[in-house]
N, C-alpha and C positions, 0 to 999 in steps of 0.2 A: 420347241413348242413351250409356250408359257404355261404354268403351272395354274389350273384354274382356283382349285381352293386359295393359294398365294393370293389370285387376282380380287378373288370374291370377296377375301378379308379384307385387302388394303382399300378393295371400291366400297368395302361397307366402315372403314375406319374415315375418308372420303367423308359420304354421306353422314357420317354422325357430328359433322364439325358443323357447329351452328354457324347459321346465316349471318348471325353478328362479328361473327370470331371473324369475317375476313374483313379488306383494309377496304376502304371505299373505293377505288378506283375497282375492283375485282369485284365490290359488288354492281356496281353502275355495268360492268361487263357483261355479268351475270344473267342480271336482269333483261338487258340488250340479243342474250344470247339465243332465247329462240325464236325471236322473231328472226334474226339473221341464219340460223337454221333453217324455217319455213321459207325463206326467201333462197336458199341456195336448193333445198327442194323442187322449191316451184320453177327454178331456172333451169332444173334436171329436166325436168317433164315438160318444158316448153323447148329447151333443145332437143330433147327426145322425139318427141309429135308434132312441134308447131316450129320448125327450125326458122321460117320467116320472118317470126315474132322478134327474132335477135334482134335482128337487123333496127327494128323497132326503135325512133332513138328513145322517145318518152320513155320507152319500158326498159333499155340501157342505162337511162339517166337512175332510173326505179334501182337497179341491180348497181350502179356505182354509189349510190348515194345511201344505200346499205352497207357497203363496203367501209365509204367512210367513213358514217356513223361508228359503224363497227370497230376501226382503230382510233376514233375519235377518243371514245369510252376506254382505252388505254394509252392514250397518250396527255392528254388533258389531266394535268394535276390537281382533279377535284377537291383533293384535301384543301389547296391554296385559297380556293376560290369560296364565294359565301355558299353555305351548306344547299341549300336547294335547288343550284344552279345545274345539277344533273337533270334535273329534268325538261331542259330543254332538248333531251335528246327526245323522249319520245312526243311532244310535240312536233321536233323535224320527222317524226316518222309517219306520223299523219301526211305530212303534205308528200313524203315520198311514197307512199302507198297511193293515195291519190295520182298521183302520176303514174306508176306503174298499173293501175285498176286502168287508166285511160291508155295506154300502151301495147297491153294484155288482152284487152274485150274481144279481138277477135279470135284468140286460141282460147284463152282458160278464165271461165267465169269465178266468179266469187273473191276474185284480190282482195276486193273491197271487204274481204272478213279479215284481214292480215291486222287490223283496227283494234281486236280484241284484244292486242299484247300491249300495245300503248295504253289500252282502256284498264288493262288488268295492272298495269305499273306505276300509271298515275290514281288510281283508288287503293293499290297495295301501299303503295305507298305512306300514309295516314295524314300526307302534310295537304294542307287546301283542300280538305275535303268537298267541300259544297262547289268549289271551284273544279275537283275533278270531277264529280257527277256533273258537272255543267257539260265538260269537255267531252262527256262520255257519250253522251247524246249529240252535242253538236259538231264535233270534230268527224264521225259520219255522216252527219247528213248534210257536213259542206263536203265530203267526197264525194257524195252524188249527186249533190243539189248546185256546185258552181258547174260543174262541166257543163250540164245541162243549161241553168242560167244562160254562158258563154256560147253556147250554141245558138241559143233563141227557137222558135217558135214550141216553147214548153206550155205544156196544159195545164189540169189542173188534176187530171188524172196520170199523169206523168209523176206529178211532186208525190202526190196520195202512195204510186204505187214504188216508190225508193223509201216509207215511212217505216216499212218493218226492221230494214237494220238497225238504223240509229235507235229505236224503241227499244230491241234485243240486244244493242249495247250500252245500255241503260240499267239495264237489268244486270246485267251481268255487273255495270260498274256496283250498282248497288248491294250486290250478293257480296262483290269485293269489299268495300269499306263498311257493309256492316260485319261480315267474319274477320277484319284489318283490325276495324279498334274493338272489337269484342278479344280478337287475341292480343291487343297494345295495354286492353284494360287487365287480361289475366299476366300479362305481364307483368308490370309493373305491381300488381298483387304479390308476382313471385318474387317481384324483386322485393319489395318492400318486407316479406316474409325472412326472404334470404337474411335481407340485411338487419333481421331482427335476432334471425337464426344465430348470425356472426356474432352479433352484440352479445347474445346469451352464451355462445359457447367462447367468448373473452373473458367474461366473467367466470363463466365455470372455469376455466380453464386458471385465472387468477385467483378463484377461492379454493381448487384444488393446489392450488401453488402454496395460498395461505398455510391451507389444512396441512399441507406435508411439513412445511415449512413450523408450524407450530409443536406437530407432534415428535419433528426429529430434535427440536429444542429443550420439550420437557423433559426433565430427567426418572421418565416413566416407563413400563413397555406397557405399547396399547396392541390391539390384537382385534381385528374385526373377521369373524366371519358368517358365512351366508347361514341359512337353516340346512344344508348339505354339510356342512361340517369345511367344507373350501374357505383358505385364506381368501380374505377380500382385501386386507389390507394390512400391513404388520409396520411399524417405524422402525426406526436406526436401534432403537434400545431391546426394542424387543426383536430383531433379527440376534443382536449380541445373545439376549437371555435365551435363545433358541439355538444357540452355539454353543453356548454354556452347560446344557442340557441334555446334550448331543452326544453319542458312547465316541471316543476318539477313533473307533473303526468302522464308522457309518455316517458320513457325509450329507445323508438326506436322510434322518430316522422318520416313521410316521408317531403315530401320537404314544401307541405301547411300547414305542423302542424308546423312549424318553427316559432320562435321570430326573424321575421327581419323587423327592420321598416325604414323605410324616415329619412331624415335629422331633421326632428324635432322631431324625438325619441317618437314618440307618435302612427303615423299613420303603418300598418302594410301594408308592399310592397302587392301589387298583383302578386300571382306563378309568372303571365306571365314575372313581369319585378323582379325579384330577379335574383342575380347573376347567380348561377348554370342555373336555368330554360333558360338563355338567352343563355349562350354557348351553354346549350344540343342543341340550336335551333341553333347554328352555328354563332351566333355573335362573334364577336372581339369588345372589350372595355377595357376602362383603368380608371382607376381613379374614380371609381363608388362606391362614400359611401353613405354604409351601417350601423345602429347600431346595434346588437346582442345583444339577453336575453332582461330582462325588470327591474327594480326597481336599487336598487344600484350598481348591479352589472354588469349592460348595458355598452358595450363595444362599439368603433367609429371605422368599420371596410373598407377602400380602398382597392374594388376588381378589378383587372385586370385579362382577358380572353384570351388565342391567341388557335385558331382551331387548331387538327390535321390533316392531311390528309393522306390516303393511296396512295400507289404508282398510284395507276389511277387517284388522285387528287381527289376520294372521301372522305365526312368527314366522319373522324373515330373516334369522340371524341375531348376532349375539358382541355385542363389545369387552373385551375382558380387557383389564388393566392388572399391569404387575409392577409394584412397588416394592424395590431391599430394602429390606427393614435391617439388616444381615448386622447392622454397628448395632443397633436399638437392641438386637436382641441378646449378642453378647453383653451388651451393658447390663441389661436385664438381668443375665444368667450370673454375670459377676457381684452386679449388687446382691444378686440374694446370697451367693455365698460369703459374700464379705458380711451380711447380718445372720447367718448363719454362723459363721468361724465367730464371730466379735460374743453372741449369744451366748456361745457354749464355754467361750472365757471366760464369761462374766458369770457363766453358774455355778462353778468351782468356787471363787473366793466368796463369793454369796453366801453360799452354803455355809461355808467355813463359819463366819460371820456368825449365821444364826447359829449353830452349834456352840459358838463360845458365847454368846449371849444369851440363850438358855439356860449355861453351866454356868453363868454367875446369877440368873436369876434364881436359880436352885440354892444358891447357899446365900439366900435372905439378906440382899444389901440393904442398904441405909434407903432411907423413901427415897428421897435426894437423887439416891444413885438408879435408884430403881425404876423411877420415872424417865430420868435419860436413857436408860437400857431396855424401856420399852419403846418409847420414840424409837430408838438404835432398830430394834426389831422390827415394831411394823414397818420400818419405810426401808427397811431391808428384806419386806417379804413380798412389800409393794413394788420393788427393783425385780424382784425374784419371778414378782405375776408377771413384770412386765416383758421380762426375757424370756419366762417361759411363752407369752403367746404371740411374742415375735417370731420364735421359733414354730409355731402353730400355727400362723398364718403365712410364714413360707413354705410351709407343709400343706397349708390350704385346711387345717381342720383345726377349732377350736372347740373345747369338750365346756357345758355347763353345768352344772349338778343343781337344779331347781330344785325348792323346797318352799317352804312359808314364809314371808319374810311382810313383816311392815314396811310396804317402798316412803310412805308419809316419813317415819323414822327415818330412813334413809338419806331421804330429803334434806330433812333437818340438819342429820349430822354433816351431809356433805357441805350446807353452808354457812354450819358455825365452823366447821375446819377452816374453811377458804376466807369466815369474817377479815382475821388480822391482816391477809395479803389486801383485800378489797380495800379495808379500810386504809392503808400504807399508800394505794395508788390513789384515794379520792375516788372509789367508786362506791356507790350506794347499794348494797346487797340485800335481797330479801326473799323472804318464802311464802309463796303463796299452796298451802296444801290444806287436807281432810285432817282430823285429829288422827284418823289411821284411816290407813286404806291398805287392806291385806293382799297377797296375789304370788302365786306359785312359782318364781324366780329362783336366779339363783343371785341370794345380796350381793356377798363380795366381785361378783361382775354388775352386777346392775350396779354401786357405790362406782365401783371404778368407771363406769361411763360418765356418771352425774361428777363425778370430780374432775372428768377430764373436759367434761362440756362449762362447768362455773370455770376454772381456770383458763380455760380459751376464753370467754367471755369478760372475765377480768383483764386478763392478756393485752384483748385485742381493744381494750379500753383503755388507751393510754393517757389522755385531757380529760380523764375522769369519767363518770355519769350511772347509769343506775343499769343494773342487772338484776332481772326478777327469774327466781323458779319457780312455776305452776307447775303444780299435780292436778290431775282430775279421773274420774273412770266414767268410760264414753263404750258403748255398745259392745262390754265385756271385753274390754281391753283398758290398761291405765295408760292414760295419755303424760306426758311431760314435756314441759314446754322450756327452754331455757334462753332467755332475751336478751338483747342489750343494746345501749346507743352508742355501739364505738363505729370503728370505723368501715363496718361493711363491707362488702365485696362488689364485683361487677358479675352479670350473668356468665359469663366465660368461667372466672375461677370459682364463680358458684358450683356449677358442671363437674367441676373437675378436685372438688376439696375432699371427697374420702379416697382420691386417688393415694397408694402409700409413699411416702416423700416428698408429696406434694405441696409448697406452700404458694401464697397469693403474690402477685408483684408486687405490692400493696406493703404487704410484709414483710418481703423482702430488702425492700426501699427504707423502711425504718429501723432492720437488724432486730425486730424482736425475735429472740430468744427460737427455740425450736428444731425439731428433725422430721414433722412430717406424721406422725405415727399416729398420735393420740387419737383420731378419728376413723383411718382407716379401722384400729383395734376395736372401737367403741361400736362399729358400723358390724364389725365382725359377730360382736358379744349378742347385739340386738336382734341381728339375725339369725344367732346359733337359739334365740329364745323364740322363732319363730315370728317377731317383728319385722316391725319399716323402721328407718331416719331417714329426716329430711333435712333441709336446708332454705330458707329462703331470707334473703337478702337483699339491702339497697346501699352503693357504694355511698358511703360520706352519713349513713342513719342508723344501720345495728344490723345486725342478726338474728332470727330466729333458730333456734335447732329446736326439732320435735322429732321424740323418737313414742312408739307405741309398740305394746307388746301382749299379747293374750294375759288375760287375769289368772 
């Protein structure tokens, strides 16, 4: 015994194959098939009750011409043939119905309704519409209106009362072809939808090829996830940085099993403040390093975070990016020790220096000599400041001792110092200040800024031209201005000139002179006095520098 749930799946896998899915010959069949149903029915119930009616040959012809309709619609290579040429079957089945209605009248009434399947096939259809509501009407009422005709002595009450069916097949065709093309029109909506459907998910499917495709190239780790805290998306770099990370006896860590430590590669971050953990919380940050793994193979990683938001402006996730910095930063750590170590070289024989040039200024040289051995001194105490606050600024702290000081004075002395070099390069030097202008500084750093800003300014004036210093005091602070028409900068190394070692391409290109320092130190001084400096520049016209500083 056959298995019914078995049966009931496979008859409802069956029924779910669309009507289009099958090959046309199978639909021409299909369609054919319950009228040849109802006709082996009917032939049940007339051998059953009306066994004379066999005999019958009209109504023989009715049951053979069914028959071979019936393998007509499989054997006829509809495909071959012009596409609407099936529907000369149910045409032939009009006139066989007709024949068997005339056949049949005296066992079993109503043949004449066997019409309905031709009617329902040629308006299902959707092809010659207006042609098969024609057919729909009149192909019944020539099944009851020629026999009659051919008889002869027809009334008029005769025609009147064979009017109901072909009316009610009328009806019925028009119920057909308007739910035909009302479901050809949502069709063809689906289809059109479908095929937009398709188009859009080519595209996505090519700009997610893009997307991967991009982000496994840059040499980045990107890192997406939802507002749950679930990866959404990780690239090729950051799968590596997430292996990197990982204890070598934990294959899948979650976020607290992780190797991420602080800047001193020792301490391990807390959840709360590691990168990911902070975005999932909805923070935005940039520049947040990190080191990854532990022993030699500990990596220097800078994360930056930007939120997502969905259309109501809730978060919905979070993008992090991880950048090794890991060379940058050992370079970093080396240069300061190497201006570290070089520093505290240079303070020993320094020292020495002024020590034996005190002890001959102590025993009363010749002017002559005395004058040289002050030059000797100050620009060996000037070497002395300078290494001392090289060594201050890789320590990050530089000490001021402010007092009284006339910065007008100041002024002045810095550039009659600097006249002889200005005047040697063709540059025009001048001072614009107050007769004094008093203000609680500390001089010998405030001089060393203004000599390090006239000598850049000189410097970077190489085809000569004019350098002016203004003083002024502006809403109790002294402002200082120091100008020049050399060769300017571009916004980029503007950004970036109190960076320490940093010079211009500009400058570089032409080998003047330099290591970088003079500015970050003078940037340092201004701000240890609670001041601003600025910078503003035009490549190929001059410089301004303005520093300002509480009176």
């Amino acid at each position: 015994m056959a298995n019914p749930v078995a049966w009931s799946s496979g008859g409802l896998r069956f029924f779910r194959r669309q009507f289009h899915e099958y090959s046309l010959r199978d639909r021409v069949a299909m369609s054919q098939m319950p009228l040849f149903i109802t006709t082996l029915l009917t032939v049940f119930l007339v051998w059953a009750f009306f066994p004379g009616t066999m005999g019958n040959p009209l109504f023989a012809s009715f049951v053979v011409s069914q028959l071979v309709l019936m393998v007509l619609c499989y054997v006829i290579p509809w495909e071959r043939l012009p596409f609407t040429s099936f529907l000369v079957i149910p045409l032939l089945d009009f006139v066989s119905i007709a024949v068997g209605r005339e056949g049949g009248q005296d066992s079993l009434t109503g043949i004449s309704l066997l019409a309905v399947f031709p009617v329902i096939w040629l308006c299902a259809s959707g092809y010659y519409p207006k042609a098969a509501l024609w057919l729909s009407f009149l192909a019944p009422l020539a099944i009851i209106w020629v026999p009659l005709l051919l008889k002869g002595n027809v009334t008029a009450q005769d025609l009147t009362r064979s009017l109901l069916l072909p009316v009610m097949m009328l009806g019925i065709g028009i119920s057909v072809s308007v739910l035909t093309l009302s479901m050809m029109r949502q069709q063809r909506e689906l289809e059109d939808k479908d095929a937009q459907l398709q188009a859009n998910l080519r595209t996505s499917q090519r700009q997610e090829s893009l997307l991967n495709t991009v982000l496994d190239t840059v040499h980045l780790g990107v890192l997406a996830v939802d507002a749950d805290g679930h990866d959404v998306l990780m690239n090729r770099k950051q799968r590596a940085n997430h292996l990197l990370a990982s204890p070598k006896d934990n294959p899948d860590p979650n976020e607290s099993q992780l190797l991420v430590f602080g800047p001193d590669r020792k301490t391990l971050i807390p959840v709360q403040d590691r990168p990911v953990r902070r975005a999932v919380l909805g923070e935005t940050f940039t520049d947040y390093l990190v080191w990854l793994g532990d022993g030699r193979d500990q990596r220097a990683f800078v994360t930056t975070a930007r939120a997502m938001r969905d259309g109501d402006g809730a978060f919905a996730g979070s993008v992090i990016a991880f950048s090794d910095v890991t060379d940058l930063v050992n370079a970093l750590a080396a240069k300061d020790d190497f201006v570290s170590s070089v520093s505290h070289e240079f303070r020993t024989p320094l020292t020495s220096i002024l020590g034996y040039v005190e002890i001959l200024l102590a025993d009363d040289p010749e002017e002559s000599q005395e004058e040289m051995l002050e030059i000797i001194r100050r620009n060996s105490e000037r070497l002395l400041t300078l290494v001392s606050d090289l060594l201050a600024s890789r320590n990050g702290q530089l000490i001021v001792t402010p007092h009284t000081v006339d910065v007008a004075e100041l002024v002045r002395a810095s550039v009659s110092s600097a006249m002889p070099r200005a005047t040697a390069s063709g540059v025009v030097l001048a001072a614009e200040t107050p007769d004094q202008l008093e203000a609680h500084v500390d001089g010998a750093r405030i001089s060393q800024v203004l000599d390090n800003l006239v000598s850049n300014a000189i410097k970077y004036s190489p085809d000569g031209g004019n350098v002016l210093v203004s003083l002024a005091r502006e809403d109790g602070h002294l402002e200082c201005r120091v100008t020049d028409t050399g060769m300017g900068m571009t916004p980029e190394d503007a950004s970036e000139v109190f960076a320490k070692f940093f010079r211009t391409s500009n400058v570089r290109r032409t080998a003047i002179p330099g290591v970088g320092l003079g500015l970050p130190i003078s940037k340092a001084i201004v701000e240890a006095h609670g001041g601003t400096i600025s910078v503003d520049s035009t490549l190929g016209q001059g410089t301004t520098f303005t520093f300002r500083v509480p009176v």
